[in-house]
C-alpha positions, -999 to +999 in steps of 0.1 A: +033+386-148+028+352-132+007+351-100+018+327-073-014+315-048-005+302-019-025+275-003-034+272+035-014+247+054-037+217+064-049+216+100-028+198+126-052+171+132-062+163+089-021+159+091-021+137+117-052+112+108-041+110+073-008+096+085-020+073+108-046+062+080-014+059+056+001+034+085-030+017+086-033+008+052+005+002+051+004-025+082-035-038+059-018-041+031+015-060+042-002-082+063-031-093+037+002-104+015+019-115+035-007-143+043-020-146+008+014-153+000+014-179+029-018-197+019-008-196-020+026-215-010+007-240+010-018-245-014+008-255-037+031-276-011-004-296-013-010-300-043+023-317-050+022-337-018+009-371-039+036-371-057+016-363-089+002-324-093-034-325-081-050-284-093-083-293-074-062-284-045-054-252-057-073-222-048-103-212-067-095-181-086-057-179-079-052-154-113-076-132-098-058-133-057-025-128-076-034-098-092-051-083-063-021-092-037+002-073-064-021-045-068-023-040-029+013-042-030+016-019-053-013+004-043+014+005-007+038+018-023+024+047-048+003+055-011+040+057+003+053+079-024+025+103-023+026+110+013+063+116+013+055+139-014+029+156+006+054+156+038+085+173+018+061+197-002+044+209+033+079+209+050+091+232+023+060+255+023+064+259+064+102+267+050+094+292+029+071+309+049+097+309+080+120+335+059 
């Protein structure tokens, strides 16, 4: 026989703060690359401004801001996948429970 637990629905106000933390680090997230993104292509439009490629104009570490403006990117959307998940499985436990 296979026993089903049910698990308590999460307070109104957890629900709440963990989706305006979610938008939080959504509107963090797209704003820090959108402005790395912005100071990388700037970075570069000076570097080639002489006419010859000049990498001391470059930023320091620009492997290391690539990676971590992808990851934050990336990290926005697996947070946006696991609060829809949370949202639909919630939605159908209230569902369930409604019959």
């Amino acid at each position: 026989m296979t026993r089903v637990i049910a698990t308590a629905p999460l307070p109104r106000a957890v629900v709440v703060a963990t989706w305006v933390l979610a938008c939080l680090c959504n509107v963090v997230f797209a704003i820090f690359f959108a402005l790395y993104t912005a100071a990388d292509e700037w970075a570069v439009n000076r570097s080639e401004a002489t006419g010859a490629f000049d990498p001391s104009q470059l930023f320091p570490h620009d492997v290391a801001l690539w990676l971590i403006a992808r990851a934050a990117l990336g990290l926005l959307v697996v947070l946006d996948a696991v609060g829809i998940a949370l949202f639909l499985r919630g939605h159908r436990q209230r569902v369930t429970g409604a019959r």
